[in-house]
C-alpha positions in Angstrom: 0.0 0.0 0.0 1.3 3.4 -0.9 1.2 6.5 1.8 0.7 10.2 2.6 2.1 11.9 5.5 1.7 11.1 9.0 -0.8 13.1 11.3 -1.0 12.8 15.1 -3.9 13.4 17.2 -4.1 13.4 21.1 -6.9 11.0 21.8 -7.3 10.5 25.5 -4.1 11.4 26.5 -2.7 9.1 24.1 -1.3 10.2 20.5 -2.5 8.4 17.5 -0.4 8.1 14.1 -2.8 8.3 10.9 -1.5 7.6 7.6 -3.7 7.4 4.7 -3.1 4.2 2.5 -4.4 3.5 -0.7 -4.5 -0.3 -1.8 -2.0 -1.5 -4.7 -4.6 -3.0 -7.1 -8.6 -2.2 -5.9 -7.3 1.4 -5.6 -9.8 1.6 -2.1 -8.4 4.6 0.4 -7.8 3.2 4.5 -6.8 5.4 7.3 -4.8 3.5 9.2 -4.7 4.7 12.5 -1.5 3.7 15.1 -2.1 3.7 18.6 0.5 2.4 20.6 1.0 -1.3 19.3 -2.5 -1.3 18.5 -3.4 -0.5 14.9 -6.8 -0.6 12.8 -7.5 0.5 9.2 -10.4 2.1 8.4 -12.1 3.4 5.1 -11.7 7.0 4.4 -15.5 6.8 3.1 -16.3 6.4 7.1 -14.5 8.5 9.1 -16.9 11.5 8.6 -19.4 9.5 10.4 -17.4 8.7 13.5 -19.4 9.8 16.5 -18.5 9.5 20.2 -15.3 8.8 21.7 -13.8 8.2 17.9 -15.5 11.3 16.5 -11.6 13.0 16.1 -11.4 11.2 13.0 -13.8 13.6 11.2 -10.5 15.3 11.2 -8.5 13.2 9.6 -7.5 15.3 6.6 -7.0 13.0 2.6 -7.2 14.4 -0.9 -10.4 14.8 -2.6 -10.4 12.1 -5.5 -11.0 14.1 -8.6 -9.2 17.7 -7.5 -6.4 16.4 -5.2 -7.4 19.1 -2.3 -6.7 18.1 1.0 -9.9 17.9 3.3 -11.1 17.0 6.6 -13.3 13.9 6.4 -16.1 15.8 7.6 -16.4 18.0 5.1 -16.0 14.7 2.2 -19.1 13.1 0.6 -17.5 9.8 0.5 -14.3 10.2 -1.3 -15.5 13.8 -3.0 -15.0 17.2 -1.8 -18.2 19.8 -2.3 -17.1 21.4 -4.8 -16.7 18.2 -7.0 -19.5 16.3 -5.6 -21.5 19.4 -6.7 -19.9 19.2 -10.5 -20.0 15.4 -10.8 -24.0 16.1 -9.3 -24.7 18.2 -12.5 -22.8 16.5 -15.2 -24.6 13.1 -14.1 -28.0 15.2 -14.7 -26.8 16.4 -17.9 -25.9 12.6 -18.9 -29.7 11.7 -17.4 -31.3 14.4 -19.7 -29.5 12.7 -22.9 -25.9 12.7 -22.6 -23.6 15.8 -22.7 -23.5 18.6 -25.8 -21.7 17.3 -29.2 -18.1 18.2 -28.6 -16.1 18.2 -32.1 -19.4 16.9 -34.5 
């Protein structure tokens, strides 16, 4: 799996490591999140709904999948920032309404 940088957050008195890993061949985005020896992986499409005692990963920043911008997870609609989730929103209603204008015919 290839990575981004490391970011720490104090969680309890207790700093986690979070590195954002994408897998080789299905392409799928983890957060895998380092907590002493303890580590878990968890899909960037959840973090923005961790509630509770894990809701600090709504903070977890990774890059948008169509711009590259770095965002916090709460602020993603799955793996799309607002801006992009708005155009890909619009051009998939353009497709619905009989594909996009004649580009070049």
């Amino acid at each position: 799996m290839s990575s981004t940088q490391d970011q720490r957050f104090l969680v309890a008195g207790v700093e986690c490591v979070v590195s954002i890993l994408r897998a080789p061949k299905s392409g799928e985005r983890f957060a895998e999140i380092r907590r002493g020896r303890e580590c878990i992986q968890v899909p960037v499409d959840l973090l923005g709904l961790a509630a509770g005692k894990d809701a600090w990963m709504r903070d977890i920043r990774f890059r948008c999948s169509v711009c590259r911008e770095p965002f916090k997870a709460s602020e993603m609609e799955g793996q799309l920032c607002p801006r992009c989730l708005e155009e890909t929103e619009a051009y998939n209603e353009l497709l619905d309404r009989g594909g996009p204008p004649d580009e070049g015919k």
